[in-house]
C-alpha positions in Angstrom: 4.8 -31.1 21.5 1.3 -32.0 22.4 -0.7 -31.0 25.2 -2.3 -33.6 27.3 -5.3 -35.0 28.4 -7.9 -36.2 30.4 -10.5 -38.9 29.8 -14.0 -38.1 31.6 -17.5 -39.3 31.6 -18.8 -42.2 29.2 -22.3 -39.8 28.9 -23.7 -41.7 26.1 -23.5 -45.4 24.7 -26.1 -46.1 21.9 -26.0 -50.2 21.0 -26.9 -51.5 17.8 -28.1 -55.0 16.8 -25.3 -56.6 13.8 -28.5 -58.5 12.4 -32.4 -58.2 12.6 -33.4 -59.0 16.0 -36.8 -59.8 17.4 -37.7 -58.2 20.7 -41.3 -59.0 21.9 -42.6 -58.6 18.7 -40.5 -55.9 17.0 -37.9 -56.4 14.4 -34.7 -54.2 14.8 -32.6 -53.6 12.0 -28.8 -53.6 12.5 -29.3 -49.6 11.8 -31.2 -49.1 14.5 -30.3 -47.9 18.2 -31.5 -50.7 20.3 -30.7 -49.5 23.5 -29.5 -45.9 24.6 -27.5 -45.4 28.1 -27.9 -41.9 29.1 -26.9 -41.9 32.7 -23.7 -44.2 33.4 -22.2 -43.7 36.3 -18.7 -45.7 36.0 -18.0 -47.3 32.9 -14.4 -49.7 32.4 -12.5 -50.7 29.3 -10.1 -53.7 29.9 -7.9 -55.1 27.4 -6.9 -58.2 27.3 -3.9 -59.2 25.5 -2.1 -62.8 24.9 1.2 -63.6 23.9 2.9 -66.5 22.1 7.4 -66.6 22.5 9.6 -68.4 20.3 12.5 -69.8 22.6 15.9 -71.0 21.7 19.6 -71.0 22.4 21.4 -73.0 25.3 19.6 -70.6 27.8 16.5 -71.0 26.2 16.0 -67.4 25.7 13.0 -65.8 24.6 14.1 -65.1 20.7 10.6 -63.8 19.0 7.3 -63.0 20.4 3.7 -62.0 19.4 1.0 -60.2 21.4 -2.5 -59.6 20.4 -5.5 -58.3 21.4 -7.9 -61.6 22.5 -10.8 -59.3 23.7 -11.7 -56.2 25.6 -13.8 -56.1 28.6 -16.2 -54.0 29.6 -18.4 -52.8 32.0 -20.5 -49.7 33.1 -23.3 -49.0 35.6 -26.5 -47.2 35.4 -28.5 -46.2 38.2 -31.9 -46.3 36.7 -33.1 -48.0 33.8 -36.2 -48.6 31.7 -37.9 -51.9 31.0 -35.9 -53.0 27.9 -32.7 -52.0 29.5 -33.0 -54.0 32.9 -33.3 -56.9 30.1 -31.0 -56.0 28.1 -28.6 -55.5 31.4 -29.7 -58.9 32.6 -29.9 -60.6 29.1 -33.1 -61.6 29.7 -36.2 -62.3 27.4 -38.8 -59.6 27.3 -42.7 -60.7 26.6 -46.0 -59.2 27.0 -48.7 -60.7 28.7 -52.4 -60.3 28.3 -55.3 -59.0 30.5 -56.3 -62.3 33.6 -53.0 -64.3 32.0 -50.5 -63.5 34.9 -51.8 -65.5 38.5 -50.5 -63.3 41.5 -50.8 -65.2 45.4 -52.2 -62.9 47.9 -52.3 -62.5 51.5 -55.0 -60.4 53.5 -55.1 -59.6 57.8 -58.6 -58.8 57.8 -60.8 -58.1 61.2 -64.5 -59.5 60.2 -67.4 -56.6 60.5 -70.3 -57.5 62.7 -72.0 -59.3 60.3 -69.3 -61.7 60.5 -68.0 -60.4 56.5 -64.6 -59.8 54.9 -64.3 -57.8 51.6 -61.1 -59.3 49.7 -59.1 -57.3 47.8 -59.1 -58.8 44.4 -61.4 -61.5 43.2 -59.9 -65.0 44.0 -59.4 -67.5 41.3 -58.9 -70.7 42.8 -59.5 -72.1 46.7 -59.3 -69.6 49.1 -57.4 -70.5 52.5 -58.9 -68.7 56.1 -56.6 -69.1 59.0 -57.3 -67.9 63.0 -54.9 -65.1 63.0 -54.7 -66.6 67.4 -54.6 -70.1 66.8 -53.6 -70.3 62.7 -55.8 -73.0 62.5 -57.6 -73.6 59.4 -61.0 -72.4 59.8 -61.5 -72.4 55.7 -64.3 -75.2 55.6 -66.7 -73.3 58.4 -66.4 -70.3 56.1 -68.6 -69.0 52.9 -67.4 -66.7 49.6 -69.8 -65.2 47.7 -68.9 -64.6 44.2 -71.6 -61.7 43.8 -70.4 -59.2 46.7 -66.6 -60.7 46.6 -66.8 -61.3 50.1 -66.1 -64.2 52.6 -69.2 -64.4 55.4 -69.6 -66.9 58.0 -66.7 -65.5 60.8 -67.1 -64.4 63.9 -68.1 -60.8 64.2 -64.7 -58.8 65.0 -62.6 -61.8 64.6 -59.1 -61.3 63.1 -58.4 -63.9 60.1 -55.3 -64.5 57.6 -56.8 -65.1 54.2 -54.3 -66.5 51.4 -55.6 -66.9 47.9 -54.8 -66.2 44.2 -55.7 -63.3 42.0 -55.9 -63.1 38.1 -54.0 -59.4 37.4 -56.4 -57.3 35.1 -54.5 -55.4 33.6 -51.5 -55.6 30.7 -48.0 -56.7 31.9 -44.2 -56.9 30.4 -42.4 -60.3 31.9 -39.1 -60.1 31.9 -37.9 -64.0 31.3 -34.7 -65.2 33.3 -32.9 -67.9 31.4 -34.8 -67.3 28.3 -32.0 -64.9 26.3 -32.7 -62.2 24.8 -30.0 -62.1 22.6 -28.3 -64.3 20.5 -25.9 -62.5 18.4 -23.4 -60.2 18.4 -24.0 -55.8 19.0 -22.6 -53.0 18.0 -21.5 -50.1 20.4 -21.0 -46.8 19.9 -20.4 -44.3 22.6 -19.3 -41.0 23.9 -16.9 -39.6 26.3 -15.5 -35.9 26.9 -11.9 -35.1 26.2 -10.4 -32.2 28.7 -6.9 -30.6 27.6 -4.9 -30.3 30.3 -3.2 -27.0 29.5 -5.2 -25.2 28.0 -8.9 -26.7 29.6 -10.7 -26.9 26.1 -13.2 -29.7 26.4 -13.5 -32.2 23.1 -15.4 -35.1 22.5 -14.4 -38.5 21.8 -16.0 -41.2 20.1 -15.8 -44.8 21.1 -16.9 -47.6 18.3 -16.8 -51.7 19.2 -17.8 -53.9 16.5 -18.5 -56.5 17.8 -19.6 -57.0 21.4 -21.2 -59.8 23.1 -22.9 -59.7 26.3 -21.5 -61.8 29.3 -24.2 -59.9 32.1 -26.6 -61.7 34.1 -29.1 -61.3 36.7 -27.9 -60.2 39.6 -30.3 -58.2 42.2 -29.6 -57.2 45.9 -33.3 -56.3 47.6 -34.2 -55.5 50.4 -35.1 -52.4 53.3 -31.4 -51.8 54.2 -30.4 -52.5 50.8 -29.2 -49.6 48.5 -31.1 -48.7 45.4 -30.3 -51.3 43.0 -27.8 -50.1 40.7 -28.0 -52.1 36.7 -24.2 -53.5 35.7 -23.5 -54.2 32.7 -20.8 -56.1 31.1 -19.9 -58.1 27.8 -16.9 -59.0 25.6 -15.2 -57.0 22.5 -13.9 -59.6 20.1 -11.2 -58.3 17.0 -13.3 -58.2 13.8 -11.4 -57.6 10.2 -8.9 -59.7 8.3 -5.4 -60.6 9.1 -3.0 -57.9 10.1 -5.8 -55.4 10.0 -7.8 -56.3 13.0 -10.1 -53.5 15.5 -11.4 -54.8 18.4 -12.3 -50.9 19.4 -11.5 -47.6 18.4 -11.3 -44.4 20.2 -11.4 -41.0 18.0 -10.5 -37.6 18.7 -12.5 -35.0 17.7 -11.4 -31.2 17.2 -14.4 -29.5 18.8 -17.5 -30.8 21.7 -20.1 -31.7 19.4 -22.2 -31.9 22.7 -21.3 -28.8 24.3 -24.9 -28.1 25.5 -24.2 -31.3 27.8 -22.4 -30.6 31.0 
């Protein structure tokens, strides 16, 4: 008789691309690990099954059916995640953008010294808006910028204004695109869970394989101050892949020893 088990953690889920895909500017291969999960917090399989009857008789009784396997679902969470993987999460394009290519809008309180000068932040590109922090009226037109000391002169000494103007960012940037996909294809999963024996407590690992998974995930962000740390969901569809009568939509193996014992 055999013993049984216990299914634990998904701890690791490495996806592959089933073609050559291009991710800002890189080619993966459909060898490569495109994506590595490392710290999933709840992960769910879900078959789903459909199932076709043959009925007949004066009763119309169900005489022959057939079930199959029309797709698994699943989904896991991961509490933090790098750059690629929130797009990946998300399904959303990944580009890199260039020194002064990405315009940021800007909004400074700022008290004027007694010279009647206000040193901006960042250097404006484009008009530059001056409001009466009191009043809010638009004192923009009485008011000077000078390009050379990045500074707005002209207010009244110790005068509180609301400046709004935009600001070329300096520096390199990844844009993550929403509604631009990343991915087109099919992926490949792999992944790893720990297998507990219930009588005699040996730990074993299992291996999970899909084929052939397509992402279903999209953008989906709660921010906020009373809002938890956002927490990266992702989900997408196991389709059967093989010929007739020897379909796999996914696999789960049993191994005879923890091949990642060092991983608690």
């Amino acid at each position: 008789m055999e013993n049984e088990f216990s299914l634990r953690e998904l701890y690791s889920v490495k996806i592959k691309p089933t073609r050559p895909i291009d991710i800002n500017g890189y080619t993966f291969q459909p060898d490569q690990v495109l994506m590595d999960f490392d710290k999933i917090q709840i992960a769910n399989f879900q078959e789903v099954l459909k199932e076709y009857k043959a009925n007949g008789g004066w009763d119309g009784r169900t005489l022959v059916n057939w079930k199959f396997t029309d797709r698994v679902n699943l989904v896991f969470t991961q509490g933090i995640f790098s750059q690629i993987q929130f797009n990946l999460l998300n399904d959303a394009g990944l580009i890199s953008l260039g020194k002064d290519s990405l315009e940021i809008s800007e909004r400074e309180v700022l008290e004027a010294d007694e010279n009647g000068q206000m040193k901006l932040k960042w250097r404006p590109n484009g008009a530059i808006y001056v409001y009466d922090e009191e009043t809010g009226k638009d004192v923009s037109s009485s008011l000077n910028y000078s390009t050379k000391s990045e500074a707005i002169y002209g207010a009244a000494p110790y005068k509180t204004y609301i400046v709004d103007y935009s600001f070329l960012y300096d520096k390199l940037a990844k844009q993550a695109k929403v509604g631009h996909r990343l991915l087109s294809g099919y992926l490949y999963l792999e992944g790893r869970t720990k297998i507990k024996d219930d009588i005699t407590g040996d730990v074993k690992t299992g291996i999970i394989k899909i084929p052939r998974l397509h992402i279903t995930s999209g953008l989906n962000l709660t921010l906020g101050t009373g809002a938890n740390p956002q927490v990266g969901t992702f989900q997408g569809e196991a389709y059967p892949i093989g010929k007739k009568g020897e379909e796999i939509t996914m696999s789960i193996t049993f191994l005879e020893d923890d091949i990642d014992s060092d991983i608690q």
